[in-house]
C-alpha positions as CSV (number, residue, x, y, z in Angstrom):
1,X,47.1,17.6,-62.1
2,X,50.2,16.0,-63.8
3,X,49.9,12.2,-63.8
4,X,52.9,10.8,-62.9
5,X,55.3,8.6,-65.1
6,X,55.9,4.7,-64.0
7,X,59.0,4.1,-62.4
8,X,61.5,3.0,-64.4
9,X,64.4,0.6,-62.8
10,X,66.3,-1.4,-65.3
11,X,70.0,-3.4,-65.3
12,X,72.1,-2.0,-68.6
13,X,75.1,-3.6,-67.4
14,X,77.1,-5.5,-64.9
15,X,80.6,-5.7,-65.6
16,X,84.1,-6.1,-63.7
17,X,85.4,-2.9,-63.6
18,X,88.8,-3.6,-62.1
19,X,90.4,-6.5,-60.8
20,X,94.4,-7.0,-58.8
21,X,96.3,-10.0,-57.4
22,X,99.3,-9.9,-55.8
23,X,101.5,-12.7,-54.1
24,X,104.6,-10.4,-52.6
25,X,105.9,-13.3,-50.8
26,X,105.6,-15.8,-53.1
27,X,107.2,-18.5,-53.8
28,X,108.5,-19.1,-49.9
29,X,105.3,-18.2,-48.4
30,X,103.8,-21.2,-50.2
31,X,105.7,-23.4,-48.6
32,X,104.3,-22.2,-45.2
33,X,102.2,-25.1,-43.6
34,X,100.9,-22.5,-41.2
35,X,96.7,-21.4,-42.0
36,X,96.3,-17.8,-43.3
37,X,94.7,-15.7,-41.7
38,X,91.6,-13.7,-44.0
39,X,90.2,-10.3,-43.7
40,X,88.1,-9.2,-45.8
41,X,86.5,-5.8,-46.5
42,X,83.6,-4.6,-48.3
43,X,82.3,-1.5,-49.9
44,X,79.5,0.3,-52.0
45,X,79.9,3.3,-54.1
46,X,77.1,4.6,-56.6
47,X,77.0,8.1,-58.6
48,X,74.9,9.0,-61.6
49,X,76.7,9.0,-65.1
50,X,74.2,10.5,-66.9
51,X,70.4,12.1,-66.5
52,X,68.4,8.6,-65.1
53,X,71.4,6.6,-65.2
54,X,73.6,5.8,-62.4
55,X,76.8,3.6,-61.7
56,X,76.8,1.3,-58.6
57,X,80.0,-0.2,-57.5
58,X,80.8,-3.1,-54.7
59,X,84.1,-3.2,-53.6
60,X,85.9,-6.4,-52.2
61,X,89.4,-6.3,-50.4
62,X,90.6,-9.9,-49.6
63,X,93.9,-10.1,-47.1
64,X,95.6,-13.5,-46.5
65,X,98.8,-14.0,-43.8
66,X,100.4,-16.2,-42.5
67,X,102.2,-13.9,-39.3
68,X,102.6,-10.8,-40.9
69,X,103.5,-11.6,-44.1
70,X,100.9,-11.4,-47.1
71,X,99.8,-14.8,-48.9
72,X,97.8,-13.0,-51.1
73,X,95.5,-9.4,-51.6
74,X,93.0,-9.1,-54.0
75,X,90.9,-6.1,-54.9
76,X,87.8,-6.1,-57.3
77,X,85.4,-3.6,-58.0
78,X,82.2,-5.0,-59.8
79,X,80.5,-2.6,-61.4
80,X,76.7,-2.3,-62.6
81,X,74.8,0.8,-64.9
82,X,71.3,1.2,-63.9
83,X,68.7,3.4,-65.5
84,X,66.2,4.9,-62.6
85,X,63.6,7.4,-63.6
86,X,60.6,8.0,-61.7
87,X,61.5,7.5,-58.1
88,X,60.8,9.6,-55.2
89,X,64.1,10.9,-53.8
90,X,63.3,9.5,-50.3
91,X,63.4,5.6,-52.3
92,X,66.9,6.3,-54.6
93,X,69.4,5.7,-51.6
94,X,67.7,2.0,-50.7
95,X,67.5,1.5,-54.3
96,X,71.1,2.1,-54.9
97,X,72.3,1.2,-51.2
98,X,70.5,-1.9,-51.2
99,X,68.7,-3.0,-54.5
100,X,71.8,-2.4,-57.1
101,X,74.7,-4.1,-54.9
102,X,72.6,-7.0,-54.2
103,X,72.3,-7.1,-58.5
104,X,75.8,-7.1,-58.6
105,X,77.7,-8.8,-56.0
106,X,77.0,-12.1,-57.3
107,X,79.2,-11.4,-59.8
108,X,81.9,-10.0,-57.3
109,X,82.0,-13.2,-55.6
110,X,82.3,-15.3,-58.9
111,X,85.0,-13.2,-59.9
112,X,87.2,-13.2,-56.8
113,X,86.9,-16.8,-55.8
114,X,88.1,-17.5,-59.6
115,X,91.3,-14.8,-59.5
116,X,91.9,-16.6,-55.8
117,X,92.0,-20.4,-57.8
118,X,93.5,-19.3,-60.9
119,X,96.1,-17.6,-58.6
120,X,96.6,-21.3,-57.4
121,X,95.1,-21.2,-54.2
122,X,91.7,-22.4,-52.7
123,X,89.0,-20.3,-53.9
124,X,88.2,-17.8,-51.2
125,X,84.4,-17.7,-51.0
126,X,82.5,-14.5,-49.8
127,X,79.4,-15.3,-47.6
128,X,76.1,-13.9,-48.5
129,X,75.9,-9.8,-47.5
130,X,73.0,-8.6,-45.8
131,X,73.3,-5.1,-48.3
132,X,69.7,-3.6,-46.1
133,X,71.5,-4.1,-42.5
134,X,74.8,-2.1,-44.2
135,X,73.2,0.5,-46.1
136,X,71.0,0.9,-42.1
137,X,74.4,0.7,-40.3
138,X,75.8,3.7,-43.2
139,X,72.9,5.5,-42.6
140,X,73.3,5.6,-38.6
141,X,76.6,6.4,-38.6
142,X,76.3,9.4,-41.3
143,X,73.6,10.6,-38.7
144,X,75.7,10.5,-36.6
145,X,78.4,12.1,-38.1
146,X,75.7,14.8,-38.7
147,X,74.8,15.1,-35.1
148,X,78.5,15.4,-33.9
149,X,79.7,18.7,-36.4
């Protein structure tokens, strides 16, 4: 019987792999007294770079208007390289689904609430994620994506 090695799940780096402002409409739209409207959307990628090591990346898309004219987009990607050996297949998507973005989303909110103020606007904040309840939603919906072919 082959004894089996201990998992192995460690952080080798967390770093911002891509980061955009733009202001289209600035200066006039600055002087609009009107309250922007935000939407922001989120994402998770993750792929393996090497043998045991994988890359997991959170995605933020923040959308300000005032009517239909843009205040302000941003888009980061936060990034994080992960070394995971020893894990039943059935446990590397939560790992990577759930685990790894809530590692590195931190980081994507640091980073986009300080482009949004250095940009000279209030820093937009982003509220805590539930990462288990989206990776569960994903899951459904690739089910049934699965279901429907």
């Amino acid at each position: 019987m082959a004894d089996m090695q201990e998992p192995v799940f460690q952080i080798q780096r967390v770093y911002l792999k891509e980061a955009s402002l733009e202001q289209p409409n600035s200066p006039a739209i600055l002087l609009q007294q009107e309250q922007p409207a935000v939407d922001i959307q989120l994402g998770v990628e993750a792929a393996p770079v090497a043998d045991g090591v994988y890359e997991v990346v959170v995605t933020a898309t923040v959308h300000t208007k005032v009517q239909d004219k843009t205040v302000f987009l941003v888009e980061a990607r936060q990034a994080g390289i992960f070394e995971i050996r020893n894990l039943p297949d059935d446990q590397m998507g939560p790992i990577m689904g759930i685990a790894c973005p809530q590692i590195v989303y931190p980081y994507l909110r640091g980073n986009v609430a300080d482009l949004v103020q250095r940009a000279g606007f209030p820093p937009v904040h982003l509220s805590e994620i539930n990462f288990q309840s989206m990776y569960e939603q994903q899951q459904q919906a690739q089910a049934g994506e699965i279901q429907v072919q």
